[in-house]
C-alpha positions in Angstrom: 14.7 -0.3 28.9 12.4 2.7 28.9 10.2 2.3 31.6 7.3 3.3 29.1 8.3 1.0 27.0 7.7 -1.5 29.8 4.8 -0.7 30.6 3.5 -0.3 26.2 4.9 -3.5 25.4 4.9 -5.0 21.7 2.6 -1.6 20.6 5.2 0.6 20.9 7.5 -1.3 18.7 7.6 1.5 16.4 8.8 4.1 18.9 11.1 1.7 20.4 12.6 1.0 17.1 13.0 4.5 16.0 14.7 5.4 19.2 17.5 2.5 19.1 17.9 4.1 15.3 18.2 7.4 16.6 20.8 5.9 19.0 22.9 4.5 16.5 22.3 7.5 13.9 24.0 9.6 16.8 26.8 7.2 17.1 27.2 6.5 13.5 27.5 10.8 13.1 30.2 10.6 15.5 32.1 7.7 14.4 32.4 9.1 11.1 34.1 12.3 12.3 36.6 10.2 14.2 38.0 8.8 11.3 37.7 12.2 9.5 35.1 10.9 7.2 32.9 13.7 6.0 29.4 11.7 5.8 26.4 11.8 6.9 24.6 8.1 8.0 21.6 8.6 6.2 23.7 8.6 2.7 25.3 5.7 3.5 23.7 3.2 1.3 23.8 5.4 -1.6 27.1 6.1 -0.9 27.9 2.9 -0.8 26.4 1.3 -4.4 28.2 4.3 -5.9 31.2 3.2 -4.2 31.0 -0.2 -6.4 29.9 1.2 -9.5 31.7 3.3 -11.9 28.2 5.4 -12.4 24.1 4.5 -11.6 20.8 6.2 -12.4 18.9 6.8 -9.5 16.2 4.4 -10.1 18.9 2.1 -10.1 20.5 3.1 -6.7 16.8 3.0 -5.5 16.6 -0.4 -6.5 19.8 -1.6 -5.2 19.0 -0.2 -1.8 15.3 -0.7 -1.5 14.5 3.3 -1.0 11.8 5.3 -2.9 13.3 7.3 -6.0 12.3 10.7 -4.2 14.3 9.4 -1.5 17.2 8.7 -3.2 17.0 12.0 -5.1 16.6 13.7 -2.1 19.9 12.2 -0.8 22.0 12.6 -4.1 21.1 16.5 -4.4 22.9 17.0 -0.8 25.6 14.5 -1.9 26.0 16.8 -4.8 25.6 19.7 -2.6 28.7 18.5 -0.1 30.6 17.7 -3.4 30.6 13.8 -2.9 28.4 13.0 -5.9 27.6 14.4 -9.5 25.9 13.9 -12.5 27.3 12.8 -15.8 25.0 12.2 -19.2 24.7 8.8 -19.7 26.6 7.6 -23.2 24.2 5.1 -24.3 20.7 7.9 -23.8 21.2 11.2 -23.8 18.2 11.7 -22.3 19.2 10.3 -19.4 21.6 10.8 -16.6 23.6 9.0 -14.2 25.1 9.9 -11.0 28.8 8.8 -9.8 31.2 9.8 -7.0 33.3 12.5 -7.3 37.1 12.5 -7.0 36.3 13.8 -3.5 33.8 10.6 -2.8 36.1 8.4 -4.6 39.1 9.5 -1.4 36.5 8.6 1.2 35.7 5.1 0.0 39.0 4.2 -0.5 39.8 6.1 3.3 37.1 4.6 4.7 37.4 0.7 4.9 39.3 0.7 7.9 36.6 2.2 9.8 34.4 -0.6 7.8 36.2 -3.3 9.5 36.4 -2.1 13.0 32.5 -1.4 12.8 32.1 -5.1 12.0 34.0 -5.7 14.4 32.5 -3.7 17.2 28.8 -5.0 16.1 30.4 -8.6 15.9 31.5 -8.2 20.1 28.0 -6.4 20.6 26.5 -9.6 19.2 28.2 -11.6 21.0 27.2 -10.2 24.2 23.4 -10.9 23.6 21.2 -14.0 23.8 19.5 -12.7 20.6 21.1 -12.1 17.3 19.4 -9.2 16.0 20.8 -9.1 12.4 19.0 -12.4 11.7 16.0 -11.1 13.4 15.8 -8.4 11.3 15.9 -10.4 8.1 13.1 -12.9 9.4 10.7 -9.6 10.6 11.8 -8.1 6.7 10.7 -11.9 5.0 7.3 -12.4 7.4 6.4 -8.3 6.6 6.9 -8.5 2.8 4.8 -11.5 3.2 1.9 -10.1 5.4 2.4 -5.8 6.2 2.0 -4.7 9.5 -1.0 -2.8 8.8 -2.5 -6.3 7.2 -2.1 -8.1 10.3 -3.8 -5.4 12.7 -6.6 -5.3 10.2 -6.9 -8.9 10.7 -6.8 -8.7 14.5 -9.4 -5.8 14.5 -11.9 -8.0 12.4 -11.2 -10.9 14.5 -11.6 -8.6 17.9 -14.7 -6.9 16.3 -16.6 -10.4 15.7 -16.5 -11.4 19.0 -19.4 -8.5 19.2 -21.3 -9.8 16.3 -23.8 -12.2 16.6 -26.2 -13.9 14.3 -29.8 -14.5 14.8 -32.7 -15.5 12.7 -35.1 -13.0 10.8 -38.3 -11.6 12.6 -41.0 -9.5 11.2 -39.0 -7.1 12.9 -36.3 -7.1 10.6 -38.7 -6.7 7.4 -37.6 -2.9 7.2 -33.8 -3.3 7.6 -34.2 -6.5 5.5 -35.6 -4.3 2.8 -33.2 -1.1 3.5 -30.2 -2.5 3.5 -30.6 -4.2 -0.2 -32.3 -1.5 -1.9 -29.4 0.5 -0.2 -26.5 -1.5 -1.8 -28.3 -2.2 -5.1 -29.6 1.3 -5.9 -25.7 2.7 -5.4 -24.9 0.5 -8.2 -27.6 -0.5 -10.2 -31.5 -0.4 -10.1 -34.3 -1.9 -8.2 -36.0 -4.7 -10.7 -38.7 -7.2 -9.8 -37.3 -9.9 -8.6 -35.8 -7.3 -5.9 -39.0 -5.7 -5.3 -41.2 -9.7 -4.7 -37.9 -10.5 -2.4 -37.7 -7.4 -0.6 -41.3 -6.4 -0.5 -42.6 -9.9 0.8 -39.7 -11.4 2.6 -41.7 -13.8 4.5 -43.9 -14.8 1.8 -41.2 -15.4 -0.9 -38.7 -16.4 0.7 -39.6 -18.3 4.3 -43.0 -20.0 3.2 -41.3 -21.6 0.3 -38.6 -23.1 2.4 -35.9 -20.6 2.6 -34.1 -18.9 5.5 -33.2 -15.6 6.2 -30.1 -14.4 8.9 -29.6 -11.3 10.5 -26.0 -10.2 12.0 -26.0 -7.8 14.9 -23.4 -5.6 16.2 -23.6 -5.0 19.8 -27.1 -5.9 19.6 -27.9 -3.9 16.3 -29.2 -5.0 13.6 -26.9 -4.2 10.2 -26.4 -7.0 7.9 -28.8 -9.6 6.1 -28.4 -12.6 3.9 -30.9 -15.4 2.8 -31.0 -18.5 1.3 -33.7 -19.1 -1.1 -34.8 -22.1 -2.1 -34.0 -22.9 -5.8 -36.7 -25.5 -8.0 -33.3 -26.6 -9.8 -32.0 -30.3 -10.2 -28.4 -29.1 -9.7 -28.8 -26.8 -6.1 -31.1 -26.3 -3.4 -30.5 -23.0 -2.3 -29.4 -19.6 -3.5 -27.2 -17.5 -1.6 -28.6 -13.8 -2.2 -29.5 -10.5 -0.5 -26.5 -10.0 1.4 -26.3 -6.7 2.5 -23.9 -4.7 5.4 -24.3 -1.3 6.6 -21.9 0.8 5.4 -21.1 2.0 8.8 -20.4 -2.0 9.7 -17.7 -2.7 6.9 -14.3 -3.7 7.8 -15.8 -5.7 10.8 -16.0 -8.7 9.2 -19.6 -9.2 9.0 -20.1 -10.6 5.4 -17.7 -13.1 5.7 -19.2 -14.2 9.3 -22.9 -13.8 7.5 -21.7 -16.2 4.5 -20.1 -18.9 7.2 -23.7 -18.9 8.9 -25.6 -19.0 5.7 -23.4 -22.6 4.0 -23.9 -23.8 8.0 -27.8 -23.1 7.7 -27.7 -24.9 4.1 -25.6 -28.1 4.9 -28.2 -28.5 8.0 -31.2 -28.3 5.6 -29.4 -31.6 3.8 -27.7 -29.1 0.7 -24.8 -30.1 -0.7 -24.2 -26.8 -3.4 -24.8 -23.7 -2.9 -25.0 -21.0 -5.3 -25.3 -17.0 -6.0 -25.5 -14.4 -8.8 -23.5 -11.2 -8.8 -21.9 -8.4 -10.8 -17.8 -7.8 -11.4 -18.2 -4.6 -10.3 -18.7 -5.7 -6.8 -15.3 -6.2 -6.6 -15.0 -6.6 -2.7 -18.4 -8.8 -2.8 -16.7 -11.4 -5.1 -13.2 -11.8 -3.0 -15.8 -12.2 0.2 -17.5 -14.9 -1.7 -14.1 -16.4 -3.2 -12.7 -16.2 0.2 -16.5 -18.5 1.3 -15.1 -20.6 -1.3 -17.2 -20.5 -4.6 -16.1 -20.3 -8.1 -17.5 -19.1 -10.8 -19.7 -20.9 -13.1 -21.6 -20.0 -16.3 -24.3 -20.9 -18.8 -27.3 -20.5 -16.1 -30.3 -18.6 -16.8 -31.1 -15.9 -14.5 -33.9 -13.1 -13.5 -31.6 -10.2 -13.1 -30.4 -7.7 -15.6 -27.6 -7.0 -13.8 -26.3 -10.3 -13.0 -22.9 -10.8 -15.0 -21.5 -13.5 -12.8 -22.6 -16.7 -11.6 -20.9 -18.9 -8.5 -21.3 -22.3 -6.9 -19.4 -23.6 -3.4 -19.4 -27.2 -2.6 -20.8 -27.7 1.1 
């Protein structure tokens, strides 16, 4: 193994990978002109589908071999240009056309199936030799990746690295002005400012706190940039409000709603609730996965104070 490889690890997966393709690209180049095969690797598959068919379109070769229709154009136009491939009308749409082997193409698949058995054979004694059978490997790392993408599951890792800096603390008078920033940030981007904002965010201690309510305040490495509160609701059916949840802009991706919303149902089950609820807007399309991901559905047939709110959601603590 490449001593940088060693010393990278799993990160370098990508490189390592691309290498041990570049290796076998080489090989493959060579193997071909030993049989007097004039082919180049990369057209391989679409050689191949071709090979079974009497004729294809290209986004049906793209299909069959899981590549991009550029791709496979891309490849079909230098099998034309080595005179392995052409194009024919296709009888049923004239508007269409489909691509076939030429008589040329047609010699080399039927020339080149002894070469297909001794590759499989060679790959079989390659196999053999190893503790790990990297065919099946391969299909299992395919399956997990169409399930979850790479790029998915670093996300993941990075929000679950980057809330191990995050902490939550209770609202101060110290946080009145980042209380009140934060939301008339988010809501003036999207909508505008109405009363019930302006009693909330103007008087935070007096309409929210002194009637029972609770506001908390995530920081980042000891930063200040996300707010949400629960205010207390003179309902028969819930206790508390989830509302004013706000995140810096500079914060997203970190993870910090979903950790705020965790804190906020905690806070409410330990002042005896046993629903919470919140009112929102579809547009906020993020903002409703975060609170579908918390767990609440949506409701309806609630009156309500805001002008914008077009969507109303309960969680069962």
């Amino acid at each position: 193994m490449n001593k940088l490889f060693e010393q990278l690890g799993r990160i370098a997966l990508g490189s390592r990978l691309r290498m041990l393709t570049e290796t076998i690209t080489r090989d493959s180049a060579r193997i071909y002109a030993q049989y007097g095969i004039d082919l180049h690797p990369k057209w391989f598959p679409v050689f191949y589908v071709l090979s079974q068919q009497d004729s294809l379109t290209i986004t049906a070769a793209a299909r069959a071999i899981g590549h991009s229709h550029p791709s496979v154009s891309k490849i079909v136009r230098e099998m034309k240009a080595a005179g392995l491939a052409e194009e024919m009308p296709d009888p049923r749409d004239g508007r269409r056309t489909r691509i076939r082997l030429t008589e040329q193409g047609r010699q080399i698949a039927e020339r080149i199936s002894d070469q297909y058995l001794d590759v499989e054979q060679a790959i079989g004694q390659l196999s053999a030799q190893t503790n790990n059978d990297l065919w099946a490997a391969l299909g299992e790392w395919e399956y997990l990746l169409e399930q979850k993408s790479l790029l998915q599951r670093v996300t993941e890792a990075r929000k679950m690295r980057e809330s191990g800096k995050v902490t939550i603390i209770d609202y101060t008078p110290a946080h009145r002005e980042v209380f009140r920033e934060l939301n008339e940030a988010w809501i003036s981007a999207y909508f505008k400012i109405e009363e019930a904002d302006r009693r909330a965010l103007g008087d935070p201690e007096g309409y929210i706190l002194k009637k029972g309510g609770h506001i908390l305040v995530a920081c980042y490495n000891g930063d200040p940039i996300g707010v949400c509160a629960l205010i207390r609701m003179d309902d028969p059916d819930y206790q508390f409000e989830l509302a004013k949840m706000a995140v810096s802009p500079e914060a997203r991706g970190k993870n910090i709603g979903f950790l705020l919303g965790q804190a906020i149902k905690a806070k409410a089950r330990e002042l005896g609730a046993h629903k919470l609820y919140l009112e929102s807007n579809t547009r906020l399309k993020p903002a409703i996965g975060l609170y579908q991901k918390l767990g609440f559905r949506k409701i309806s047939g609630r009156s309500t104070p805001y002008e914008r709110c077009d969507i109303q959601m309960d969680c069962a603590l």
